[in-house]
C-alpha positions as CSV (number, residue, x, y, z in Angstrom):
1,X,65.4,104.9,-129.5
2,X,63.8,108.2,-129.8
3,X,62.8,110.4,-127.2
4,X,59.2,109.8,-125.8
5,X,58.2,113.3,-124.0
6,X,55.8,113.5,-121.5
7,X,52.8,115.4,-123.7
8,X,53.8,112.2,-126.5
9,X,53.7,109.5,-123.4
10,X,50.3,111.1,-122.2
11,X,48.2,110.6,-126.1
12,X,49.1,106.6,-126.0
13,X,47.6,104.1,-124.9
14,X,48.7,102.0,-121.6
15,X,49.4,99.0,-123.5
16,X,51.4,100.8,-126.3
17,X,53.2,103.0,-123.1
18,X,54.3,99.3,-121.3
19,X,55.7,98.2,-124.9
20,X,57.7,101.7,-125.1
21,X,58.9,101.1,-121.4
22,X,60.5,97.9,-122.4
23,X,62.1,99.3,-125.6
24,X,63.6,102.5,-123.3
25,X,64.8,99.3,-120.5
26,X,66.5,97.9,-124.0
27,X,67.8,100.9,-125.1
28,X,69.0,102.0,-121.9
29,X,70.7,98.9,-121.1
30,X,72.7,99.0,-124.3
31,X,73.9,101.9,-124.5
32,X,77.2,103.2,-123.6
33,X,77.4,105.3,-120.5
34,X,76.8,108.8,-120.4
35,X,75.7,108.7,-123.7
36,X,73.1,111.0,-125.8
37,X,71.8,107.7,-126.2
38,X,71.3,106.5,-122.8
39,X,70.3,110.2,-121.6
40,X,67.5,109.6,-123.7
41,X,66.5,106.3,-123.0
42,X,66.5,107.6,-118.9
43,X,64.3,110.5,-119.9
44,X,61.5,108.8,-121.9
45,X,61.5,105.9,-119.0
46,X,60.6,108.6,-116.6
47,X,58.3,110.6,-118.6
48,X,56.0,106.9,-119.6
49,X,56.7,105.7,-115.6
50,X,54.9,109.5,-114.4
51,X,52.3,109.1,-117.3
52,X,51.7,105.4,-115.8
53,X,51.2,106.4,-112.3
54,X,49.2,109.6,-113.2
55,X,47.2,107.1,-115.2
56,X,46.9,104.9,-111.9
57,X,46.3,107.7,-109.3
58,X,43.5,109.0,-111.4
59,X,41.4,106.1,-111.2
């Protein structure tokens, strides 16, 4: 999976965001540990979960 950053995460749309959170779970879940691989998958899942709540807590 490649790396969603938070400026990337904060341009898509919340239904295309939930679609790249389950990918990142996927990714993250098969990936070796301590892996480039998982590092990544860890960082985009935090950078869609902050654009998510932003998204909520600006309502």
């Amino acid at each position: 999976m490649e790396l969603v950053t938070r400026f990337e995460a904060a341009t898509r749309s919340t239904a295309d965001l939930r679609g790249l959170l389950r990918k990142a779970f996927v990714a993250c879940a098969s990936a070796l540990p301590c892996s480039q691989a998982r590092r990544d998958a860890l960082t985009s899942i935090r950078a869609i979960e902050i654009e998510l709540v932003r998204r909520t807590l600006c309502r």
